[in-house]
C-alpha angles and dihedrals in degrees: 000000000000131000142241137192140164152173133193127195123189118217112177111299082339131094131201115195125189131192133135093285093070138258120326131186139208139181137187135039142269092304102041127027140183122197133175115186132216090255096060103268128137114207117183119184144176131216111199115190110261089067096281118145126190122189143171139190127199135177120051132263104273100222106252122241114215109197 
Protein backbone atom coordinates (compact mmCIF):
# COMPACT_ATOMS: atom_id res chain seq x y z
CA UNK A 1 0.00 0.00 0.00
CA UNK A 2 1.87 3.28 -0.85
CA UNK A 3 1.57 7.02 0.78
CA UNK A 4 0.69 10.67 -0.14
CA UNK A 5 0.96 13.39 1.16
CA UNK A 6 0.81 17.02 0.25
CA UNK A 7 0.78 20.43 1.07
CA UNK A 8 0.01 23.38 -0.81
CA UNK A 9 0.86 27.02 0.17
CA UNK A 10 -0.63 30.35 -1.92
CA UNK A 11 1.51 33.16 -2.37
CA UNK A 12 -0.04 35.76 -4.37
CA UNK A 13 -0.96 34.33 -8.26
CA UNK A 14 1.81 31.60 -7.34
CA UNK A 15 1.48 28.24 -5.88
CA UNK A 16 3.88 26.18 -4.13
CA UNK A 17 2.88 22.29 -3.77
CA UNK A 18 4.63 19.93 -1.73
CA UNK A 19 4.40 15.93 -1.54
CA UNK A 20 6.96 13.29 -1.41
CA UNK A 21 7.73 13.64 -4.75
CA UNK A 22 9.29 16.89 -4.22
CA UNK A 23 8.32 20.90 -4.78
CA UNK A 24 6.37 21.80 -7.37
CA UNK A 25 5.34 25.25 -8.68
CA UNK A 26 2.59 26.79 -10.45
CA UNK A 27 1.44 30.65 -11.93
CA UNK A 28 -1.47 32.11 -13.44
CA UNK A 29 -5.33 31.77 -12.93
CA UNK A 30 -8.32 29.84 -14.14
CA UNK A 31 -7.61 30.90 -17.96
CA UNK A 32 -3.64 30.59 -18.21
CA UNK A 33 -1.64 28.57 -16.37
CA UNK A 34 2.25 27.74 -15.84
CA UNK A 35 3.44 24.53 -14.07
CA UNK A 36 6.62 23.14 -13.51
CA UNK A 37 6.61 19.61 -11.91
CA UNK A 38 8.83 18.03 -9.47
CA UNK A 39 10.42 15.93 -12.30
CA UNK A 40 11.57 18.73 -14.19
CA UNK A 41 8.63 19.41 -16.65
CA UNK A 42 7.11 22.86 -17.65
CA UNK A 43 2.82 22.64 -18.89
CA UNK A 44 1.29 25.61 -19.97
CA UNK A 45 -2.45 25.58 -20.81
CA UNK A 46 -5.26 27.69 -21.82
CA UNK A 47 -8.63 27.55 -20.95
CA UNK A 48 -11.07 29.75 -23.81
CA UNK A 49 -14.54 30.24 -22.84
CA UNK A 50 -17.19 27.22 -24.89
CA UNK A 51 -15.61 24.62 -22.93
CA UNK A 52 -12.22 24.33 -25.21
CA UNK A 53 -8.78 23.53 -23.36
CA UNK A 54 -5.35 23.71 -24.91
CA UNK A 55 -2.36 22.47 -23.20
CA UNK A 56 1.41 21.74 -23.72
CA UNK A 57 4.23 20.08 -21.93
CA UNK A 58 7.76 20.51 -22.52
CA UNK A 59 11.04 19.13 -20.87
CA UNK A 60 11.49 15.54 -20.34
CA UNK A 61 10.89 13.27 -17.19
CA UNK A 62 14.44 13.48 -15.09
CA UNK A 63 14.87 9.68 -14.04
CA UNK A 64 14.15 9.50 -9.95
CA UNK A 65 16.97 8.24 -7.28
CA UNK A 66 15.66 6.45 -4.54
CA UNK A 67 18.58 6.36 -1.45
Amino acid sequence: MGWHYSKSVKLGPFRVDLSRHGISSSFGGRRFHVSATPDGRRHVSVHLPGGFHVGKSFGRRRPRHYS
